[in-house]
C-alpha positions as CSV (number, residue, x, y, z in Angstrom):
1,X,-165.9,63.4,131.5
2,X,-167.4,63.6,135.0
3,X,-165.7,64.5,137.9
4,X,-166.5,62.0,140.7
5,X,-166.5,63.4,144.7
6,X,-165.0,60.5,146.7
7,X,-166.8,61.3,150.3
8,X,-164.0,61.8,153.1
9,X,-163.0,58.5,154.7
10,X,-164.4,58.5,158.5
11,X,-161.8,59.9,161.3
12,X,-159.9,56.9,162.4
13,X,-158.4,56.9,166.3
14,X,-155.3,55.1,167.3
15,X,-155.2,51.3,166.6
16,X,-155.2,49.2,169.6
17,X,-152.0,47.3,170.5
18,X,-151.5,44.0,169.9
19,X,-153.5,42.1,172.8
20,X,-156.5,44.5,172.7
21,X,-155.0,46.8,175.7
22,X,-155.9,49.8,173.6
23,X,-152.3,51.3,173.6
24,X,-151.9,53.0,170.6
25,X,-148.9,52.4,168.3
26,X,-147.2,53.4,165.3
27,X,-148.7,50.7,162.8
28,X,-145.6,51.0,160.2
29,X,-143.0,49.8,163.5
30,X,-145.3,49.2,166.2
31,X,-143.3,51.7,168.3
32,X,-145.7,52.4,171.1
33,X,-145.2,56.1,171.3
34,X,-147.7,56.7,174.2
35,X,-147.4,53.2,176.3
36,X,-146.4,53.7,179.6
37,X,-145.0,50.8,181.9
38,X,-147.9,49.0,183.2
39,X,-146.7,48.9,186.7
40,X,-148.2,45.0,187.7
41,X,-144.9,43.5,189.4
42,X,-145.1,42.9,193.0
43,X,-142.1,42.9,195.4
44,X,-141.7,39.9,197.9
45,X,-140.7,40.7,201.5
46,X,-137.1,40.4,200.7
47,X,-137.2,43.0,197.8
48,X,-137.2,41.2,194.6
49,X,-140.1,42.3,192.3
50,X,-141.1,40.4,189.5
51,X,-144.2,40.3,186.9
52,X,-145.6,38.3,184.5
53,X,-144.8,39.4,180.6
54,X,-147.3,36.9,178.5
55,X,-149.9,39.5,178.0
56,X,-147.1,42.7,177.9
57,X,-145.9,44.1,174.5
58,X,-141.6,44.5,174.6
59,X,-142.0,48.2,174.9
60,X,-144.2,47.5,178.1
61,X,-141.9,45.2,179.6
62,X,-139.1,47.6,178.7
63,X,-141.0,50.2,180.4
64,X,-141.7,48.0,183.5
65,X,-138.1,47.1,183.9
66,X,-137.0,50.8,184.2
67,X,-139.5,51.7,185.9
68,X,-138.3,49.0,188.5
69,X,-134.9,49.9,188.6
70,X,-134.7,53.4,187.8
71,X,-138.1,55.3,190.0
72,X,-138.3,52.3,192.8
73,X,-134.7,51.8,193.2
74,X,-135.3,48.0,192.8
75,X,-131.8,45.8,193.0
76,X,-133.3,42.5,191.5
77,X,-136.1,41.8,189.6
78,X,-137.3,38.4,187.9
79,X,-139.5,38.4,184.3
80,X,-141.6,35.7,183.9
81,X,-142.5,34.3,180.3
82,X,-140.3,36.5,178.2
83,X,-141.6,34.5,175.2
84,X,-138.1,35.1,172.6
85,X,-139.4,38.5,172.4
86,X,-137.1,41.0,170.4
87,X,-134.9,43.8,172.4
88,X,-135.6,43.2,175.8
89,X,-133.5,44.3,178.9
90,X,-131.8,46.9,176.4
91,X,-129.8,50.1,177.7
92,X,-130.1,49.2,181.3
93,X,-127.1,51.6,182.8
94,X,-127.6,50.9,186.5
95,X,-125.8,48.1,188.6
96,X,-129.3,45.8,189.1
97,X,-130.0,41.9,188.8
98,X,-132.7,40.7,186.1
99,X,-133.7,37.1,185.5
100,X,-135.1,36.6,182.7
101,X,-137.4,33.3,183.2
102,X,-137.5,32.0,179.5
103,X,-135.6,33.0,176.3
104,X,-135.1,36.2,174.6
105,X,-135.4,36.9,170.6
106,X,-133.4,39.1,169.1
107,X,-130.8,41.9,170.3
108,X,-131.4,41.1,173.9
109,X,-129.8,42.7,176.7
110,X,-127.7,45.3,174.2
111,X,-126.4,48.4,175.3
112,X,-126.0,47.9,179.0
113,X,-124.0,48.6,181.4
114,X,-123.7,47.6,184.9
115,X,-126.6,44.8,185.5
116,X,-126.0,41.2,186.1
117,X,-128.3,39.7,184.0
118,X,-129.4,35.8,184.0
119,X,-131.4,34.3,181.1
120,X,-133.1,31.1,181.6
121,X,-133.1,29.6,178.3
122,X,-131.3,30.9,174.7
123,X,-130.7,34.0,173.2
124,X,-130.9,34.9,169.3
125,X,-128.8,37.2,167.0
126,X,-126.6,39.9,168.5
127,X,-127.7,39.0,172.0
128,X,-125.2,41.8,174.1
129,X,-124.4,43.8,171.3
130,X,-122.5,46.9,172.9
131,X,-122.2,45.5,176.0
132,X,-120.3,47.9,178.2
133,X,-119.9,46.6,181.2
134,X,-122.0,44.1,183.9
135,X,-122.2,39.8,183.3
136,X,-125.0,38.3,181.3
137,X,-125.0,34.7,181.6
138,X,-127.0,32.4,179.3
139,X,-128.4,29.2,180.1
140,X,-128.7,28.0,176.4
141,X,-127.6,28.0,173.0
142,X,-127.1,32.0,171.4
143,X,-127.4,33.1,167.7
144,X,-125.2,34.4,165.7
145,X,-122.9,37.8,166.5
146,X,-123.3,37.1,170.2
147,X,-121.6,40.1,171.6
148,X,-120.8,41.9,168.7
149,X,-118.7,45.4,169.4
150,X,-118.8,44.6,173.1
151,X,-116.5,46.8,174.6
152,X,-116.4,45.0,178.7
153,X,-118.2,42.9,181.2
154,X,-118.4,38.8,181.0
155,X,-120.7,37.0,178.5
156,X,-120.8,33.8,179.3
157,X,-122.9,31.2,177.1
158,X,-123.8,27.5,178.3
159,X,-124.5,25.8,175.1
160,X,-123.3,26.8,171.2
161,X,-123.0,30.3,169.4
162,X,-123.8,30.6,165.7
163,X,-121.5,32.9,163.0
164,X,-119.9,35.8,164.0
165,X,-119.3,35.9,167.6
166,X,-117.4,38.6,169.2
167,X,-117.8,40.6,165.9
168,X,-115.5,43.7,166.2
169,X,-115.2,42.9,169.8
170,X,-113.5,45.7,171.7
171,X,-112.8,44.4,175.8
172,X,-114.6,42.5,177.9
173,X,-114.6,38.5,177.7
174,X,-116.5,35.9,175.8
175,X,-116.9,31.9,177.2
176,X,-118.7,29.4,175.3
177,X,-118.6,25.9,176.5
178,X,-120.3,24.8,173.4
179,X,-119.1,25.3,170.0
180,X,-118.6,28.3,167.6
181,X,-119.4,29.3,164.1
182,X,-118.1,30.8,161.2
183,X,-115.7,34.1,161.4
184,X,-115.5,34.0,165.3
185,X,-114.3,37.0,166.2
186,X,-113.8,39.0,162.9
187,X,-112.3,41.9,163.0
188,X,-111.6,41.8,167.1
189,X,-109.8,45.0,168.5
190,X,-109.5,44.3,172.2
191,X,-110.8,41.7,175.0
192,X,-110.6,38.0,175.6
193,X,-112.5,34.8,173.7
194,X,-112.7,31.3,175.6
195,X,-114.6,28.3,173.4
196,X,-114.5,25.2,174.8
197,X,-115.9,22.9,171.8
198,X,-115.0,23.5,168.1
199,X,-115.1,26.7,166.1
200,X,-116.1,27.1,162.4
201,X,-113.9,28.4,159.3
202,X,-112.5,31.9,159.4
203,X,-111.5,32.3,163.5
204,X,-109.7,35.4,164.5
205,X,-110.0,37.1,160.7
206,X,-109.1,39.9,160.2
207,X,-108.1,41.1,164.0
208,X,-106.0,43.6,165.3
209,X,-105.9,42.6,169.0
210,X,-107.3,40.5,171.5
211,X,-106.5,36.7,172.8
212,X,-109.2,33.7,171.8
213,X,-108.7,30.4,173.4
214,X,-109.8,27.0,171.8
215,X,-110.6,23.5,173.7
216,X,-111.5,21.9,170.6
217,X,-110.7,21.6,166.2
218,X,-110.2,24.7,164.7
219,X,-111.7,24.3,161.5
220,X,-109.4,27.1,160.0
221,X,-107.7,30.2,161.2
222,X,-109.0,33.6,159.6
223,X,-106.7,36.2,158.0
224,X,-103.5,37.5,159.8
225,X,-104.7,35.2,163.5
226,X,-101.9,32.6,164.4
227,X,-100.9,30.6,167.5
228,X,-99.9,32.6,170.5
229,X,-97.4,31.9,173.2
230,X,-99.1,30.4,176.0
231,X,-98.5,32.4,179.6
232,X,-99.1,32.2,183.4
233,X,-101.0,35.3,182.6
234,X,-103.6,33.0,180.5
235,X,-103.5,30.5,183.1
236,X,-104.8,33.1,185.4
237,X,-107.5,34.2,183.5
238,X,-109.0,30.8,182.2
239,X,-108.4,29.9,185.6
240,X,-110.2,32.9,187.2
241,X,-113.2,32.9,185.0
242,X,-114.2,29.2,185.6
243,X,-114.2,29.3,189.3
244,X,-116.5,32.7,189.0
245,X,-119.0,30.7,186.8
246,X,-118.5,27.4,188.3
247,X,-117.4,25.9,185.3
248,X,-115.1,23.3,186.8
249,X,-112.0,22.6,185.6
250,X,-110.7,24.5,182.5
251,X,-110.1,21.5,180.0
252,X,-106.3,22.0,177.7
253,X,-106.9,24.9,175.2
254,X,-105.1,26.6,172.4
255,X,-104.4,30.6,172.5
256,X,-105.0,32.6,168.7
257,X,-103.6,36.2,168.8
258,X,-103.0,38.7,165.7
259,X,-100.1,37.9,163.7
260,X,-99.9,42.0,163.1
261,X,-99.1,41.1,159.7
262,X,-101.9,43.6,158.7
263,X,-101.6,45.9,161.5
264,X,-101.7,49.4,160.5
265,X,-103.3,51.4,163.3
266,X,-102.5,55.1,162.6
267,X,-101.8,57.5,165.9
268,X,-104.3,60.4,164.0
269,X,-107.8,59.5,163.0
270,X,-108.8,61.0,159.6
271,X,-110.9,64.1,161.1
272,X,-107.1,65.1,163.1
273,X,-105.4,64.6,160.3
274,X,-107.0,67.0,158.4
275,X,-106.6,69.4,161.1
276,X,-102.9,68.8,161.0
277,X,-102.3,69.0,157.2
């Protein structure tokens, strides 16, 4: 049997980036490894720089935005056509404003902590997922696990939020005026929920800590969340966080806490105890 020779497949350079802007990426995750940020925002007179993202990849207009805030030291800066891309405005760690002038995809505005961030349209899944700190306010609707393991700062959604919201939520407070879906905060450890409309099957299951406020029908409450005690404490709060957000009157609302039926925090994580024993 003969033994073919296959002739060696011609050298192949870097594949263009989406947009023909020649920036090469990795084609199994389009990671970008070598884009830099593409440094066309402009700052008005009164320091505000903003740029156009239609034509920019989400690592670019990641880039840009660090760029901006980190190397120029700019306060406030305003994206234009976002497009619902994926991811943007993540692990910003610096006290900063960012309007975003559209609506973001998926996992926007995670990991941050400090900016005030203000998004012009909706949000998709796990929009401020680990959230440390700062206010992210969204004009729209948000998908579902909307601030999932946040752990501070205010999230404040105009419209509705889908399943899971507030998903192992560890501080920081949640207000909806729309309503909520299924499993609203499941598994909840700390912090503070506020829906104004209705919320799905399953609310509060599973928590261990942590107040959520109704205005509307509670479809059902999850495992181990009951009814709390109502306070001048809460009144303080709801109270507090609708004059910051100009939300008007706080309409009548029910409190869910933990029943503590299933609460069995232990003082020594599993790596001490094995250090102990």
């Amino acid at each position: 049997m003969e033994s073919v020779t296959r002739p060696p497949e011609p050298a192949r350079g870097p594949d263009p980036a989406p947009g023909g802007r020649g920036i090469s990426y990795d084609a199994r995750g389009l990671s970008e490894p070598d884009a830099e940020a593409p440094r066309t925002a402009t700052v008005d007179g009164a320091g505000v720089a903003s740029f156009d993202a239609r034509d920019l990849t989400t690592r670019t207009i990641n880039l840009e935005l660090r760029r901006l805030v980190y190397d120029e030291g700019v306060s406030e800066v305003v994206v234009r056509n976002p497009q619902a891309r994926h991811s943007l405005g993540v692990g910003i760690l610096t006290r900063c404003r960012i309007t975003f002038e559209g609506s973001l995809g998926y996992f926007g505005c995670g990991l941050i902590d400090g900016p005030e961030v203000h998004v012009k349209g909706r949000v998709g899944w796990s929009a401020c997922e680990n959230m440390m700190s700062g206010v992210v306010v969204v004009d729209s609707n948000a998908g579902s696990l909307t601030g999932a393991a946040m752990r501070g700062g205010d999230l404040v959604v105009k419209g509705r939020v889908g399943a899971r919201t507030g998903i192992d939520q560890k501080g920081g407070t949640i207000v909806v005026c729309g309503s909520a879906g299924s499993m609203t905060g499941f598994m909840m450890q700390r912090g503070r929920q506020i829906i104004l409309g209705d919320v799905g099957p399953g609310l509060g299951d599973s928590m261990y800590d942590g107040t959520i406020y109704v205005g509307g029908k509670v479809k059902s409450l999850g495992i181990d969340c009951v009814p709390g005690e109502w306070t001048e404490a809460d009144t303080e709060l709801v109270a507090r966080k609708f004059r910051i957000y100009g939300l008007g009157d706080p309409p009548e609302l029910q409190k869910f806490v933990c029943g503590k039926v299933l609460y069995n925090y232990d003082s020594l994580e599993p790596s001490e105890k094995k250090l102990v024993i």
